[in-house]
Every structure is written in C-alpha cells, then in structure tokens.
C-alpha angles and dihedrals in degrees: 000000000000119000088236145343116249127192126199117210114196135230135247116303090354136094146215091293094072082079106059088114105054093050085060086055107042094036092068086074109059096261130162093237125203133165119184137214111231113227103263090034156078103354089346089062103141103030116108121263123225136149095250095051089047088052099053092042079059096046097052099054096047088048116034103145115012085186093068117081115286126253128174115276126221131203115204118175133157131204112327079010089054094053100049091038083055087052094044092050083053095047113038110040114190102029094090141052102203141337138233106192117188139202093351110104093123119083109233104250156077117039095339092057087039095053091046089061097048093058093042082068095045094055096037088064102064117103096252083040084232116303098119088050088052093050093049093051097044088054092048095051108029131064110255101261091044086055090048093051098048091048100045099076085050136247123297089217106170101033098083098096098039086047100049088043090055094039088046090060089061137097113207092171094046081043094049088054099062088034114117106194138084105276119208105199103195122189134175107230090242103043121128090209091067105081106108094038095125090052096047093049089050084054088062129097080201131012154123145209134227132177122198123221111241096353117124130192091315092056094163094045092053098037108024096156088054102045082043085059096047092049089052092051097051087050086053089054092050088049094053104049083055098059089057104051084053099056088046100250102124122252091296096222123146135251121271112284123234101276097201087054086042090197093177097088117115137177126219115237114275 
C-alpha cells in the first residue's frame, strides 16, 4: 500500500505534463501519484471549462475507490490549480486529508484580474492566437527540460477568457476560511501572485506559509527538489496526525498560533 495519495492540479493554459518532475521525485517514495487534466487542456483541450467539472475531475482522482484501505490524501495545485484545489478543499469537507496550494495568494480580481484579461484578448488576437509567443516565453524562462515538460501536453490556447471569467467569481480567502484541513501556502520569493500571502495565512484554521529562495510564479517548475521537499513534508505531517487519531491521542495539532506574529512562516532550504 502507498504512504499517500497526491494529486497535481495543473496551471492556466498547461497540462499534466507540467508535473513529470515532480513524479521522479515523489515516486521515489513510495507515493500514489496522480496528475490531472483540467477540463479545456492537455488531452481535455476543447471541452468546456467550468468550476463544477474541475472539481469533479479533482474529486475523482483524490478519491477512486473509497473500499480499498485509507491513506492520507494530498491536494497540490498551482496557479490556476491552486485556486480551484482551495475551492475543492471549501466545498467539499472530508475528501481530503490536507492542501499545498501554490502561486495563488492573490485574490482574482480588481486591476490585477482586469489587466490579465486584457491582455487574454490581445493575445488571442494574434494569428497563431499565441502559441508561438507562449513557447518563446516558457523557453526563456524555464530550464530546458521544464520547458519541455510544460509544452509537451499542448497549449490551451482559447481557454484563457472562459478560465479568468469563472476564477474571478471565487473567494479563496472567504474559502480558506471554512477549509479543515492543514494548508501549505507556497510562494516563490519573486512571484507576482504572492501579494496578499500574509492575509490569506491569517484566513486559514490551519496553515502555514513557506517562501522559496530564487523561485518565481512557477515555483515547482524553478525549484522542483525544493517544492518536492515541501510536498513530502506536508505527507509526513499527515502521517503523522494519523497516526495519532489511531492510537487515540487526538490529532495532536497545535493550538492556533498568534495571527498578528504570524510565526508560521517558513522558508525551503536554499
């Protein structure tokens, strides 16, 4: 039997693939494994994307069979991923055993929601409707074989605007807030996504914060060994609490920490 179940959720206009890395790393440790393909990418491109069919795509991966033996189960999305893994965790109490949620510590609206549609249309507009300028960025920005990773499911080239209208109708803080489960905010130091951190940890029943060293918005992508680390961290502290339910201990958590300190910040190795 695996030690836990993970599942990946991807990020805007990528796939499953994004997350080949991190199965060499985590399947080294005797992990149940799954990465998903959000409805409008990867092998789903076409189909229509809406919040309820992501979620039951996510619902079916973290529970497949609910006859077999129970291990912890693990949420990891990032981005896009982040956003709809926060939602899941809201709405649907009891289906899963804790959350990483990556690169979405801004809430999606305003200017900055705005701006990103904008510019959604712009690029939409261009004769290749933007593929040629996505590939170019990804391998300006990405190591080769994380470029190579993040290109190889496709392109979701004409999701963006149905995507950004359905996120924009959410709430993560609001969400964090109902959510009972341990939270594992994880930010890249330079992401641009990670302006409003401090309020969304202070959202959580249960959460923590950590910031890794020379990783922007596609943390697992820069710095795969290090958000690997931090997975496997938060599936030894699952473990763990399970371990102490069983033997009749209680869960073992601690008590709520000081919000204005906010103490729960950590940082991965560098």
């Amino acid at each position: 039997m695996s030690r836990a179940r993970v599942v990946l959720v991807h990020g805007l206009r990528t796939s499953s693939t994004m997350w080949r890395r991190q199965f060499a790393l985590l399947g080294a440790h005797d992990l149940d494994v799954v990465a998903i393909d959000l409805p409008g990418h990867g092998t789903r491109i076409g189909e229509p994307f809406s919040i309820g069919a992501a979620l039951r795509e996510i619902d079916a991966a973290l529970n497949p069979d609910e006859t077999g033996e129970a291990v912890p189960r693990l949420l990891v999305g990032l981005s896009l991923g982040g956003y709809l893994s926060i939602e899941f965790a809201a709405r649907h109490p009891g289906r899963l055993d804790g959350l990483v949620a990556a690169a979405c510590s801004t809430r999606p609206r305003g200017a900055s929601l705005g701006g990103y549609r904008r510019l959604a249309a712009i690029i939409g507009r261009l004769p290749d409707r933007g593929r040629r300028l996505n590939d170019a960025m990804a391998r300006l920005l990405l190591a080769p074989e994380a470029a190579d990773d993040v290109l190889a499911g496709g392109v979701a080239l004409d999701v963006m605007a149905p995507v950004l209208d359905a996120v924009g109708r959410l709430d993560p803080e609001a969400a964090l807030a109902t959510v009972d489960v341990p939270v594992w905010l994880v930010n890249g130091r330079f992401d641009h996504f990670r302006f409003e951190e401090r309020r969304m940890l202070r959202a959580t029943r249960d959460g923590r914060l950590v910031i890794v060293p020379r990783a922007t918005h596609l943390v697992s992508l820069i710095r795969p060994e290090d958000f690997a680390a931090i997975v496997l961290g938060a599936i030894a502290e699952l473990q763990r609490r399970a371990a102490r339910r069983r033997s009749g201990r209680g869960s073992g958590d601690a008590a709520p920490a000081d919000r204005r300190a906010d103490p729960r910040v950590g940082h991965a190795r560098p």
